[in-house]
C-alpha positions in Angstrom: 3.7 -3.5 4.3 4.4 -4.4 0.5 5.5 -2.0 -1.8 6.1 -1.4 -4.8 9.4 -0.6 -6.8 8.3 3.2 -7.9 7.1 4.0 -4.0 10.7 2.5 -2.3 12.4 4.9 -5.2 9.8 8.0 -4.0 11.2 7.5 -0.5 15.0 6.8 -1.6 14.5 10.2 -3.5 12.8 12.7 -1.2 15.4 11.5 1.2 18.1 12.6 -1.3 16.0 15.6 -2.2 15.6 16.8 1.5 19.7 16.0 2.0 20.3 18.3 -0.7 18.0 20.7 0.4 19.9 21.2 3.8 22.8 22.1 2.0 21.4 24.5 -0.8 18.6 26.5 0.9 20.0 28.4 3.1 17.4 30.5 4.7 16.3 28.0 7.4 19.9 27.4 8.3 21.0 31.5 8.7 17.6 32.1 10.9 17.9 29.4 13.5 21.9 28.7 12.9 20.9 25.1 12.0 20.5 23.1 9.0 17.0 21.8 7.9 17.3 18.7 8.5 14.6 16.1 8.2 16.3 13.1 7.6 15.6 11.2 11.4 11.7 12.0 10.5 11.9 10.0 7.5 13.9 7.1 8.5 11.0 6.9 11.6 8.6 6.7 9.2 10.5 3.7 7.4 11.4 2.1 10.2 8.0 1.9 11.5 6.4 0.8 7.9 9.4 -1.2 5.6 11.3 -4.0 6.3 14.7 -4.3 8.1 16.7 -4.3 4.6 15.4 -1.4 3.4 15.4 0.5 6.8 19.1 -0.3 6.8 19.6 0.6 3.5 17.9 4.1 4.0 19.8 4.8 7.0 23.4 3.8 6.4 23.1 5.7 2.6 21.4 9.1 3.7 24.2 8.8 6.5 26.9 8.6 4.1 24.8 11.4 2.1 25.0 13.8 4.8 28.1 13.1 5.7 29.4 13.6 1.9 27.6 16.9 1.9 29.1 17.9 5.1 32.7 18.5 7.2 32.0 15.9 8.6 34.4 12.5 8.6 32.5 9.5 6.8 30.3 7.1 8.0 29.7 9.7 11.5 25.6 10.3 10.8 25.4 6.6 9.5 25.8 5.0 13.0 23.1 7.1 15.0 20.7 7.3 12.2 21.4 3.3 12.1 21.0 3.1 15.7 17.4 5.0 15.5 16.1 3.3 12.9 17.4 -0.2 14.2 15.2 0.4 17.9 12.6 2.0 16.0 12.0 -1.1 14.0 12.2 -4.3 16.5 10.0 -2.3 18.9 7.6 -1.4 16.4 4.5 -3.8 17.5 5.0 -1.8 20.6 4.2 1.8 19.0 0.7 3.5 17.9 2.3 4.0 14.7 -1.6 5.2 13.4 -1.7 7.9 16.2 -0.8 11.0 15.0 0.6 12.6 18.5 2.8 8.9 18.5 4.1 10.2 14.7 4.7 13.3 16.7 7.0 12.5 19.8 8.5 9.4 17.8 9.7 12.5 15.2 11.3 14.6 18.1 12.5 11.5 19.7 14.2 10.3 16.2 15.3 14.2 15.4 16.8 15.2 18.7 18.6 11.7 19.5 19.9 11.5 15.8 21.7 15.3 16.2 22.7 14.7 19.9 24.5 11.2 19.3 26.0 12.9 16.0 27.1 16.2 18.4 28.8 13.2 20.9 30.5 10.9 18.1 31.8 14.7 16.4 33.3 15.5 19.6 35.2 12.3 20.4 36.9 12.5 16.9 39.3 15.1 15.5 36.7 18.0 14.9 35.8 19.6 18.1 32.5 21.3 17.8 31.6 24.1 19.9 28.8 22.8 22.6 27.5 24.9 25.1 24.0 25.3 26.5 22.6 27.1 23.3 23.7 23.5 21.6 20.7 21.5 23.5 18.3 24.2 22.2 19.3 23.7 18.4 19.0 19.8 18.9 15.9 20.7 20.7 14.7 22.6 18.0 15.6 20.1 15.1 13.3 17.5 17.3 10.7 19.7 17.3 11.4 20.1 13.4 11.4 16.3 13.0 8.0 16.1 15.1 6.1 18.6 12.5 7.7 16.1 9.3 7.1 13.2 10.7 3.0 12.9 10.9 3.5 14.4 7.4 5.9 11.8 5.7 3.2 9.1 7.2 -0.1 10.8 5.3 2.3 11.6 1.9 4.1 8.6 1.6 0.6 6.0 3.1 -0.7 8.2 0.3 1.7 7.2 -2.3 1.4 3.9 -1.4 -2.1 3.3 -1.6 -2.2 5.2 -4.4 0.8 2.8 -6.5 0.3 -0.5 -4.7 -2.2 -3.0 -6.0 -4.6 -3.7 -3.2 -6.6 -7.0 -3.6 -10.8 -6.9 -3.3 -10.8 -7.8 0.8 -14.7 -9.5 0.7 -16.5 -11.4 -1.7 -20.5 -12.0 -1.9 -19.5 -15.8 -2.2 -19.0 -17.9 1.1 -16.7 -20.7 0.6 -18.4 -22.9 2.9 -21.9 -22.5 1.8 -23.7 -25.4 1.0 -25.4 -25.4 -2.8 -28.3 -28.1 -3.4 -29.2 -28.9 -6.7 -31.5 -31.4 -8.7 -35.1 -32.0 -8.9 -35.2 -32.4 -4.8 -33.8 -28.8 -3.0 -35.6 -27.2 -0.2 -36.5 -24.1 -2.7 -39.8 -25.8 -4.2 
């Protein structure tokens, strides 16, 4: 998919936005003891529609977002959203990326391995996080959280990006190979 400068800076910045979000708007986070956090719905949505370099780019930066925002040490949520992303995009000639239950389960998928590989990387380093059986429910719950975002980042940002990108005329009333006769002997008279 091409696109343009304006719609890779719309994605860049709702993906900041919804970073920031987690952090400041706390109402999600004191219900459910989670944070909001759509960021795994978004990179599967990039992943399945950009290019490796910006894929990459997405995922090692909102990584290094969360993790600026957050106790955690640096460079933690990069690898697993890296790791998503990464599978998501060599196997994506393989996925119904048009199908909106396929937006769906790729969404959990994306949101509950993203938290659960961040919950195993925490717990081999220095900060020990409490896990316990209520744990798979919150990661549980994020995936479903993810699933609900991700069919909707595919309709805004396909949106956005038919709305910004220049999309050439796909048929023209002129055949290339048709055959013109002219002069004083056609077949009209």
């Amino acid at each position: 998919m091409i696109s343009s400068r304006l719609s890779l800076f719309l994605l860049f910045l709702v993906t900041w936005l919804a970073i920031f979000a987690q952090t400041q708007f706390t109402g999600f986070r004191d219900t459910f003891a989670i944070p909001f956090s759509i960021v795994p719905a978004l990179l599967a949505y990039t992943a399945l529609t950009h290019g490796l370099g910006i894929t990459t780019s997405l995922a090692l930066l909102s990584g290094l977002w969360i993790d600026s925002l957050s106790i955690s040490p640096i460079g933690v949520s990069s690898a697993p959203l890296f790791l998503i992303a990464f599978g998501l995009q060599f196997r994506r000639h393989l996925i119904l990326r048009e199908q909106t239950y396929a937006q769906f389960w790729i969404g959990f998928a994306a949101g509950f391995l993203a938290h659960f590989l961040i919950l195993i990387l925490l717990s081999v380093g220095p900060i020990e996080p409490v896990v316990n059986w209520f744990s798979l429910w919150k990661i549980s719950l994020l995936g479903f959280l993810n699933a609900l975002v991700c069919p909707l980042a595919f309709v805004l940002f396909d949106t956005l990006s038919k709305t910004l990108n220049y999309h050439p005329i796909a048929s023209l009333n002129f055949r290339v190979d048709r055959e013109m006769v002219r002069g004083r002997h056609s077949r009209n008279h």
